[in-house]
C-alpha positions as CSV (number, residue, x, y, z in Angstrom):
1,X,73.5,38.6,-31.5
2,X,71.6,41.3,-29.9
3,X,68.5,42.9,-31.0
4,X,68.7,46.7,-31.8
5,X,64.9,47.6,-32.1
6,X,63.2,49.1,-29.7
7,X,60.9,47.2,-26.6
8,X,58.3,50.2,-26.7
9,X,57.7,53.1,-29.5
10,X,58.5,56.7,-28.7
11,X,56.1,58.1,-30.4
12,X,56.9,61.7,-29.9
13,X,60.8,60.6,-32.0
14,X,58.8,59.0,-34.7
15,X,58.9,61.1,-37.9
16,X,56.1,60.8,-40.4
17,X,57.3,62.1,-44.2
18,X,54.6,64.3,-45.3
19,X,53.1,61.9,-47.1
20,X,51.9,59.5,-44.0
21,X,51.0,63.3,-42.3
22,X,48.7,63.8,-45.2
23,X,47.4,60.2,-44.8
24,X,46.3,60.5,-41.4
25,X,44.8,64.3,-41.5
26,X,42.5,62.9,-44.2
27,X,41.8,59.9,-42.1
28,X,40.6,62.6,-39.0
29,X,39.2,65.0,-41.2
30,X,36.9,62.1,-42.6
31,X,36.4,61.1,-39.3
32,X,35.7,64.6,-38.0
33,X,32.8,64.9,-41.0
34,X,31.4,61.9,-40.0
35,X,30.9,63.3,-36.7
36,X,29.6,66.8,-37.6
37,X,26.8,65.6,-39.4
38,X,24.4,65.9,-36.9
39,X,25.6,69.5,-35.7
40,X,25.2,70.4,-39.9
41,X,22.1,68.9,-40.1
42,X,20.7,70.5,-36.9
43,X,22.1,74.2,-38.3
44,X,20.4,73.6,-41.7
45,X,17.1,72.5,-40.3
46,X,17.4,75.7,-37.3
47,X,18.2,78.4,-40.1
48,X,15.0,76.8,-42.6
49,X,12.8,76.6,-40.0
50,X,11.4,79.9,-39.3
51,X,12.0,83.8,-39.3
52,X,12.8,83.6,-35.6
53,X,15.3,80.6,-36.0
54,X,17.0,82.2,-38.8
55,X,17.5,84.8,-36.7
56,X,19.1,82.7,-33.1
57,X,20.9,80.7,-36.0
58,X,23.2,83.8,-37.0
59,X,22.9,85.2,-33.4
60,X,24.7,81.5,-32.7
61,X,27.1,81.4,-35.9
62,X,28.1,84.9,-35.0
63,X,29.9,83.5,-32.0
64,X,33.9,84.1,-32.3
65,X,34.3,80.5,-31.0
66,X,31.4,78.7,-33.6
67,X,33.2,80.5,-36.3
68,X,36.3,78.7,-35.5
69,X,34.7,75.9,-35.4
70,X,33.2,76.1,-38.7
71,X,36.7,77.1,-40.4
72,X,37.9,74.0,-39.1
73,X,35.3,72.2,-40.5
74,X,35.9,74.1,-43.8
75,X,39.2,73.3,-43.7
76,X,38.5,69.3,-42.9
77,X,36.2,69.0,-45.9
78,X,38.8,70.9,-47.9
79,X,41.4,69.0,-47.1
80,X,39.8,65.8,-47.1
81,X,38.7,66.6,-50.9
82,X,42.3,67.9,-52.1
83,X,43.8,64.2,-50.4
84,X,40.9,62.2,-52.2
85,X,41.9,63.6,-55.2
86,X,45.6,62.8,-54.7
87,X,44.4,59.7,-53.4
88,X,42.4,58.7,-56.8
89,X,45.6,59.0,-58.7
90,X,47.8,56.9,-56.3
91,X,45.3,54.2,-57.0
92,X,46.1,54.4,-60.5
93,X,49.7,54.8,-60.3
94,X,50.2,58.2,-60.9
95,X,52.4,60.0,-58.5
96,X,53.8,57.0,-57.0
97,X,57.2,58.0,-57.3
98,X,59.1,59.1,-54.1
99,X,59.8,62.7,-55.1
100,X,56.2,63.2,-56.8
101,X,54.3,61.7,-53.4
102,X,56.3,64.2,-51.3
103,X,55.5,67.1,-53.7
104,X,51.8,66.3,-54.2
105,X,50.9,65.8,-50.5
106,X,53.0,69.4,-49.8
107,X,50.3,70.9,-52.4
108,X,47.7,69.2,-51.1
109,X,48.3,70.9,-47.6
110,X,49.1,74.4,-49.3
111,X,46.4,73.9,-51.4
112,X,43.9,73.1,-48.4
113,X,45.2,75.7,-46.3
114,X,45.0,78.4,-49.0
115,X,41.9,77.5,-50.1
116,X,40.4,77.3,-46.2
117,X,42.0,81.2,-45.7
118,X,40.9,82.0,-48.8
119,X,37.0,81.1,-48.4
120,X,37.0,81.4,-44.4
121,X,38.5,85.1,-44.9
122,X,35.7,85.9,-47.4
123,X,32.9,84.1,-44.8
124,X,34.1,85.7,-42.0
């Protein structure tokens, strides 16, 4: 009898469901908090410091490419909240049916997307 599975993943075939998708973004979005902390720390401390560093900190948030930036992190805290909270039910078995997973980590990207258009459009 010969084996039919694979000797080596190809991982660009591999399908995630949207589930395991949503999984993993809220694993890098944590992950990508985690890492701007010292960036939102030294923004915060530039735009309290004085007049003048108010003033370089809006000349440098003003930047096309830092406002990018800054949506993205928008949109890794948002997201990373809306999976918590889908999260927080899954560990008390709510939603753990097939269909309802799929549906509830669909809205928790729509939901994260909207909501990082939504706030970035009026920030912008």
């Amino acid at each position: 009898m010969e084996k039919t599975r694979p000797k080596h993943l190809d991982l660009p075939k591999i399908r995630l469901p949207i589930p395991g998708i949503v999984s993993i973004l809220h694993r890098v979005s944590g992950a990508v908090l985690f890492l701007a902390i010292p960036l939102v720390i030294w923004l915060l401390a530039g735009s309290l410091a004085s007049e003048a560093r108010y003033e370089a900190f809006r000349g440098f948030i003003s930047h096309p490419v830092i406002k990018l930036g800054l949506i993205g992190l928008l949109w890794a805290y948002l997201h990373h909240a809306c999976a918590g909270i889908r999260f927080l039910f899954l560990d008390v078995h709510k939603g753990i049916e097939l269909d309802t997973a799929r549906n509830t980590a669909k809205l928790v990207m729509v939901v994260s997307l909207v909501l990082t258009a939504v706030i970035g459009g009026l920030l912008w």
